[in-house]
N, C-alpha and C positions, 0 to 999 in steps of 0.2 A: 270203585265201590258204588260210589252214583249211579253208572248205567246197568249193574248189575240189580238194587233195587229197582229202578224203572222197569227191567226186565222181570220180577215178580209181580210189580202192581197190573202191566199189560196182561200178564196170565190169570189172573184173577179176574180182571173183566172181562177176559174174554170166558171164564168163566160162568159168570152170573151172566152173560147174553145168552149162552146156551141155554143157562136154567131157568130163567123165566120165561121161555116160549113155553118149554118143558111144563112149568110148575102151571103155567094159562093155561095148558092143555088137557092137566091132571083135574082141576076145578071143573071145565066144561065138563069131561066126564065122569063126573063122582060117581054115576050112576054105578057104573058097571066095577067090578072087582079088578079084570083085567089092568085095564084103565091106572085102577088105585095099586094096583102092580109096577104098573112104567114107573110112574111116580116116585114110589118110593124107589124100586131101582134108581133111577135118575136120578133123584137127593142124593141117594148112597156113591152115585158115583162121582156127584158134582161135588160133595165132603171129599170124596179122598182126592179129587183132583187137585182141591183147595186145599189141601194138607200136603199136599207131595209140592203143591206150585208154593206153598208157605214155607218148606223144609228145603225147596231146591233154591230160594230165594234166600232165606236165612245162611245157605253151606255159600252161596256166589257173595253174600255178603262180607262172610268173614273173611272167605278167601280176598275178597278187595281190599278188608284190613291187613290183613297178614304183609299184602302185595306193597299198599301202599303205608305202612312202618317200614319195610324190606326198601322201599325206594327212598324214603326218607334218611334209614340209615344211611346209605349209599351214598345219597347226596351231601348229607351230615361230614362222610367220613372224606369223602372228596372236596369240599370246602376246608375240611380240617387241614389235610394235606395239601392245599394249593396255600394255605394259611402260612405254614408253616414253612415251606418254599418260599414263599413274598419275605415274612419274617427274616428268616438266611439271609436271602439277596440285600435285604435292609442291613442291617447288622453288617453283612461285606461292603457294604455302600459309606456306610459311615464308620467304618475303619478305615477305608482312605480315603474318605472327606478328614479324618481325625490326622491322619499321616500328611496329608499336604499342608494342613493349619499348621503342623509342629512345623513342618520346611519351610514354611513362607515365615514362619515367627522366626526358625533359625535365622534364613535369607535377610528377615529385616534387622534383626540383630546384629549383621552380618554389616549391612549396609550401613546402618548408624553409627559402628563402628569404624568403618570406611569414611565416611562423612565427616566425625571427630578428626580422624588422624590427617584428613583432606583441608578439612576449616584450620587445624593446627601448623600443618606444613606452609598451607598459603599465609598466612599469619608470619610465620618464618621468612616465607622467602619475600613477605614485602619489608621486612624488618631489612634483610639481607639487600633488597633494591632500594633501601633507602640509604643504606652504608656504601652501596657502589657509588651511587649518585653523589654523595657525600666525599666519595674517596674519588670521583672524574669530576665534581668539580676542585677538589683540592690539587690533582693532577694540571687539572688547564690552567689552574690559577701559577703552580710552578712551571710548568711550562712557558709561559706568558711571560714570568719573572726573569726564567735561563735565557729565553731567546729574543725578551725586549720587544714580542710583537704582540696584539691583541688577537684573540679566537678570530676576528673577521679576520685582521689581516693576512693573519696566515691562513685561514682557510681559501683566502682569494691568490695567495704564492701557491697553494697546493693545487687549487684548479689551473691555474697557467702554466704549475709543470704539468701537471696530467696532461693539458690542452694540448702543450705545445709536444710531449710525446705521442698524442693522439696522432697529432696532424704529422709529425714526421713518418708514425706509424699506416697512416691513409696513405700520407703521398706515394711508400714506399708500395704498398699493396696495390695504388692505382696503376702505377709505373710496372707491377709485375703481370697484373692483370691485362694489362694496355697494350705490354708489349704481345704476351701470348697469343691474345684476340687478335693486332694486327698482324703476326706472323702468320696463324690460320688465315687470315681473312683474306693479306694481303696475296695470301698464294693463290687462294682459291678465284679471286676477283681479277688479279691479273691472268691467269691461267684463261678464264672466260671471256674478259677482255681484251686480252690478245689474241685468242682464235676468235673472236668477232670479227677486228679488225682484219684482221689477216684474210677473212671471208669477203672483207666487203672493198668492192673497190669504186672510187666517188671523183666527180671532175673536180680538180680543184680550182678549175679557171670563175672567178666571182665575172658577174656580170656587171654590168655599168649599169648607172642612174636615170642615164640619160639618152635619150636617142638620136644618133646622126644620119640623116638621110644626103645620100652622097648624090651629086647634079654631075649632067652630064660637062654642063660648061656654066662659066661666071653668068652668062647672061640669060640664064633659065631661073635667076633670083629674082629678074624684072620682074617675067612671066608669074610667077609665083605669088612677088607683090600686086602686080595687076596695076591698072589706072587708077590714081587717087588710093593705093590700096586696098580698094575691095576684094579682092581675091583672097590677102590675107586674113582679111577679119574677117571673111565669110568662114575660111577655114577655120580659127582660132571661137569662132562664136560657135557653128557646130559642134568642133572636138572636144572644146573648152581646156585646149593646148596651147602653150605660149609657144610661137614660131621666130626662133630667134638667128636674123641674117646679118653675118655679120664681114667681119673680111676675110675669115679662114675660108681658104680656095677650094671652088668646086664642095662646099658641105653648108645643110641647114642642119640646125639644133632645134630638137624638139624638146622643153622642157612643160612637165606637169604633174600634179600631187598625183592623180589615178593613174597609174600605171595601163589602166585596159583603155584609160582614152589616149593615152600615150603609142600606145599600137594602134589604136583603128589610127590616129592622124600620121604614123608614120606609114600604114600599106596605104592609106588614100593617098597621101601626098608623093609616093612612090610608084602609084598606078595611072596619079596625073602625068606625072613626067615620063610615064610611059608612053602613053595617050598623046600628049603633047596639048590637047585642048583645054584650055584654065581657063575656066570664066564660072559665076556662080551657082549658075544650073547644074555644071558637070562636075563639082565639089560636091555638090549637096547629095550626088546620083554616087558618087565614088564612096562619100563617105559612110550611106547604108551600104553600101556592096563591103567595106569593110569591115563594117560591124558587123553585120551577116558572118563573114570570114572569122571576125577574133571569135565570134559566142562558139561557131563549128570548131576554132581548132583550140578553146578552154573545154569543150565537150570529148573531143580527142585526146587532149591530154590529159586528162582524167581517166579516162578508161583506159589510155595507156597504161599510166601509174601505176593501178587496178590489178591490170595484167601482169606490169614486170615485177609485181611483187607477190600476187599468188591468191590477193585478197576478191572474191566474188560477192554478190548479194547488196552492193553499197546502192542507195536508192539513187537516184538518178541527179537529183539537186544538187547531193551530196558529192555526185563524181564528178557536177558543173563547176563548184565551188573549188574541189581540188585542182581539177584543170584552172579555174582563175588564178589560182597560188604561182604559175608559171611566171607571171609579172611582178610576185614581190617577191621583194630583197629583205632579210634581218641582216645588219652589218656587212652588206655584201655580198652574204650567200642567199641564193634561190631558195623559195622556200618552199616551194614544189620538189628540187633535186634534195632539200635537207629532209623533208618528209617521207621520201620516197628512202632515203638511207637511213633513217630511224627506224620505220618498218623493218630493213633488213637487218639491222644491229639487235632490233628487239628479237626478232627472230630465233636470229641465227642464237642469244642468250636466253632463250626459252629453250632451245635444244639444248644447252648445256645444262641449264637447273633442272629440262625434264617436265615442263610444263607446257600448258597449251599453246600450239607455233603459231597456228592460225589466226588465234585473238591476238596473240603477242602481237602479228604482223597490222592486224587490224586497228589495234590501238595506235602503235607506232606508227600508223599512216595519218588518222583521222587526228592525232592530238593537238595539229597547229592549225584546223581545220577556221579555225576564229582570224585566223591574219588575212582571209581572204576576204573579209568586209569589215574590219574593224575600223576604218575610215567611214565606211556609213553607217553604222551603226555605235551606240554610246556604251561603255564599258571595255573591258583586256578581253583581249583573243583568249584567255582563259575560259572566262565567264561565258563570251559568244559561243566559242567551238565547245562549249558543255550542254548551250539551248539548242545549238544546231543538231546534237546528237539524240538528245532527248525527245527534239522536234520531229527528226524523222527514223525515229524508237530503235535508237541504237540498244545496245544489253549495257548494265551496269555497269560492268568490268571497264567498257570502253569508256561511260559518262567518267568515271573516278580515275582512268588514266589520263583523261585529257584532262580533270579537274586540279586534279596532282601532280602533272611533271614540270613544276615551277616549285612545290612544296608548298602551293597553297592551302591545301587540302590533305591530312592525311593518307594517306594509300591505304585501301582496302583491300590489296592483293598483292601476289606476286607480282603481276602484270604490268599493274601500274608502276614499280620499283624496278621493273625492267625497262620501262620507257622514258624512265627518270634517268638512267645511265645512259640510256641508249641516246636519249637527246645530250647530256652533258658529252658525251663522248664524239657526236657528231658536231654540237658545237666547237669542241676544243682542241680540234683536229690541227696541226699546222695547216694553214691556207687556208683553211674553211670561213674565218670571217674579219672582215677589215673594221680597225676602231679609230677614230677620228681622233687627232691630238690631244683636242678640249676633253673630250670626254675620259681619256685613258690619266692623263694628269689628274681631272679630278679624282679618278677612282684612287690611284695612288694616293691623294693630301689625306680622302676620308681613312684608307688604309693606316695609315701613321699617325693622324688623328685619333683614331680607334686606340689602338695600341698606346697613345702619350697621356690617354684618359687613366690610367690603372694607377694605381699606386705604387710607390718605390720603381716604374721604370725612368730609364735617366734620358733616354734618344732611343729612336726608334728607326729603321730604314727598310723604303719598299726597294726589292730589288727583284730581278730575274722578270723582268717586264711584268710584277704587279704578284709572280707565283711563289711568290717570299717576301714574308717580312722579316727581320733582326732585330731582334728587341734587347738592348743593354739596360741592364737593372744597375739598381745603387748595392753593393755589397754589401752595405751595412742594414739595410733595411729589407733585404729579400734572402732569404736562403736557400741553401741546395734544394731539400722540400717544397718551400715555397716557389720554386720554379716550376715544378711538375702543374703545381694546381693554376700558378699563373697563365700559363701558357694553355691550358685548357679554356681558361676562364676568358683569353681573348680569341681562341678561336671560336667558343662558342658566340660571343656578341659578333663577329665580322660574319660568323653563317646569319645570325638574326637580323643584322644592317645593311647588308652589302649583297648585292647582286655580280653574280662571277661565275664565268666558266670554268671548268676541268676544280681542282683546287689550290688552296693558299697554306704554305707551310709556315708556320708559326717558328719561328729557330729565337729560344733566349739564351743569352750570353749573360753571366754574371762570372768578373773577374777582379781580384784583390790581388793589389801589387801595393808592395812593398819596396822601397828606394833609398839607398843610402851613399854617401860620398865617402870616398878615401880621399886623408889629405897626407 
């Protein structure tokens, strides 16, 4: 409606611009009639312009009323109806806001009633655990009365039968389990360890301690001693050899703690009496020509070793060392020829388990690598042959087999459990190593001693040279059960005390006799 007025008030002025040029122009010329002609023409026409532009103004105006009540209705009736929609959805909104109120009122009604009948039964059933409690202790108190003991007592008779069925129940299950495990095991273990052996074939001749250098005649002992002795203590202060001449014919004895000064003074002293020429100059010339010789043929026998066993890549110090092993002895055996047959034992039971031959063999060579300076150096050929390895960067596997095949160290592999066998089984070989009286007595007292420690044994005896002991128990204080766990319990302290090849069988003897006289 607005811009339709605006559009009559522009037509009006544009109007009256027309007519007052017009109506200036009629003034200037009043003169002439013509003139007063335009004039009023032009009034007349500038009236009906302004009557048509006032009527077309007046018709655009109503029409804008007409339009905008017509919009207003519209809008009017389209507010009413979105009203009236909202209204609905209201109204369906709180009918089931009105419907969940009832169900949550039922639900809690529902609940309090739950709650009662919940606070009432617990109320009951403590009534009802006060009447039990009241009727178990009236129970234990008759109880106590019929059987004349108190609650503790008897509960400590109920745990010593439980106990003691426990423990016949253990021993019996140990004894089934034990047996099972050693049937598998024992098959599988000797099965590997007799095709070991059966592989590997070892000198059994033990070498001597001592070295004899044999003379051609009694009177090359003079020569030997020299004037006032000098020859001998020249010799004996180089080698740092004891030279002992004694009356057995045609022989010196070379006694001394190093085994490789034990050799250079036995090829020197053998290359003089070759020579024939004894005197101090040509001792002192023999005995680097011998030293020369022992360090070449510990260099030799190392890389022999090396060889006959399969093993390559060993550093060079390490195959010096090996070849030194050729002059000690453990109990007799070579510890050079025992290392070189571990390697092959480990071996050959790497094949069988299916693991790596090569390290097997490598472990089983390098493991006793420590007994070949454990005299110069302070600590066990364990500990040495573990720095020696690590020193010239042996692999893991190798450092913890040589760390482990005494059981110092637990084993971190296969490997080393193969070199653990494979030494005990090289040690325990018939011939393979001689024991000194002293020492094999002792080990039998601690043996018997071990065993006469336990409780309820009666006597004990080592037999079978040390690979059994017989342990008789008191009958009345050890039972069939109690045997199983006994005998366990003292082979476990003899593994934890005692140092021993191959192993020790544990046999206990428990016997009840009965004796009666006819008269």
């Amino acid at each position: 409606m607005a811009i339709y007025v605006i559009i009559a008030i522009v037509a009006v002025a544009v109007t009256l611009l027309i007519a007052v040029p017009v109506t200036a122009n009629v003034s200037v010329k009043k003169k002439t009639e013509k003139d007063a002609e335009t004039i009023g023409t032009a009034e007349v026409k500038a009236r009906s312009i302004i009557d048509e532009a006032l009527k077309t103004a007046e018709t655009k105006k109503r029409e804008a009323l007409l339009e905008a009540k017509e919009e207003n209705l519209r809008t009017k009736n389209e507010l009413e109806k979105e009203t009236k929609e909202r209204r609905s959805e209201l109204q369906k909104y709180e009918k089931r806001v009105l419907s969940k109120e009832e169900a949550l009122d039922k639900k809690a009604d529902a609940l309090e009633k739950r709650e009662a009948e919940y606070a009432a039964k617990e109320a009951d059933l403590k009534k009802k655990e006060k009447k039990v409690d009241e009727l178990q202790g009236q129970r234990i108190q008759e109880l106590e009365r019929i059987s004349g003991l108190t609650s503790e007592q008897a509960k400590d008779y109920l745990l010593k039968t439980v106990e003691d069925e426990v423990k016949i129940d253990t021993a019996k299950l140990y004894k089934e389990l034990e047996s099972k495990a050693k049937e598998d095991a024992d098959k599988k273990a000797k099965e590997y360890v007799v095709n070991a052996i059966q592989k590997c074939a070892a000198d059994h001749v033990a070498e001597a301690t001592i070295s004899v250098v044999q003379l051609p005649s009694d009177e090359m002992k003079g020569r030997i001693i020299g004037r006032e002795g000098r020859n001998i203590r020249t010799l004996e202060t180089l080698t740092g050899v004891d030279l002992i001449i004694d009356d057995t014919p045609e022989a010196v004895v070379l006694s001394g703690f190093d085994p490789i000064r034990r050799e250079v003074a036995r090829i020197a002293l053998e290359k003089l009496i070759v020579d024939g020429r004894i005197h101090p100059a040509r001792i002192e010339e023999m005995v680097e020509k011998a030293q020369r010789e022992v360090e070449t043929m510990m260099r030799e026998e190392g890389e022999s070793a090396a060889l006959e066993v399969g093993v390559h890549g060993i550093h060079p110090e390490l195959i010096r060392l090996l070849g030194r092993m050729k002059f000690r002895s453990s109990y007799g055996q070579n510890a050079l020829k025992h290392s070189i047959e571990v390697a092959q034992l480990a071996g050959l039971l790497a094949g069988e388990v299916g693991t790596d031959i090569r390290m097997a063999k490598r472990a089983g060579l390098l493991h006793d690598i420590g007994k070949s300076i454990d005299h110069e150096v302070e600590g066990s050929h364990i500990q040495i042959g573990a720095d020696l390895c690590r020193k010239y960067k042996e692999s893991q596997t190798v450092i913890n087999a040589v760390e482990a095949h005494h059981g110092d160290v637990e084993p971190a592999s296969l490997i080393a459990c193969l070199v653990q066998a494979a030494d005990a089984i090289s040690a325990a070989r018939p011939g393979a190593r001689r024991e000194t009286l002293e020492t094999y007595t002792n080990r039998l007292k601690q043996l018997e001693d071990i065993t006469n420690s336990f409780k309820g044994v009666d006597k004990s005896f080592a037999i079978q040279a040390g690979r059994e002991i017989r342990v008789m128990v008191v009958p009345e204080h050890v039972s069939d059960s109690d045997m199983v766990l006994l005998a366990r319990d003292i082979s476990k302290q003899i593994e934890a005390e005692l140092e021993y090849p191959g192993q020790i069988k544990v046999n206990v003897i428990r016997e009840s006799r009965v004796v009666d006289y006819a008269k």
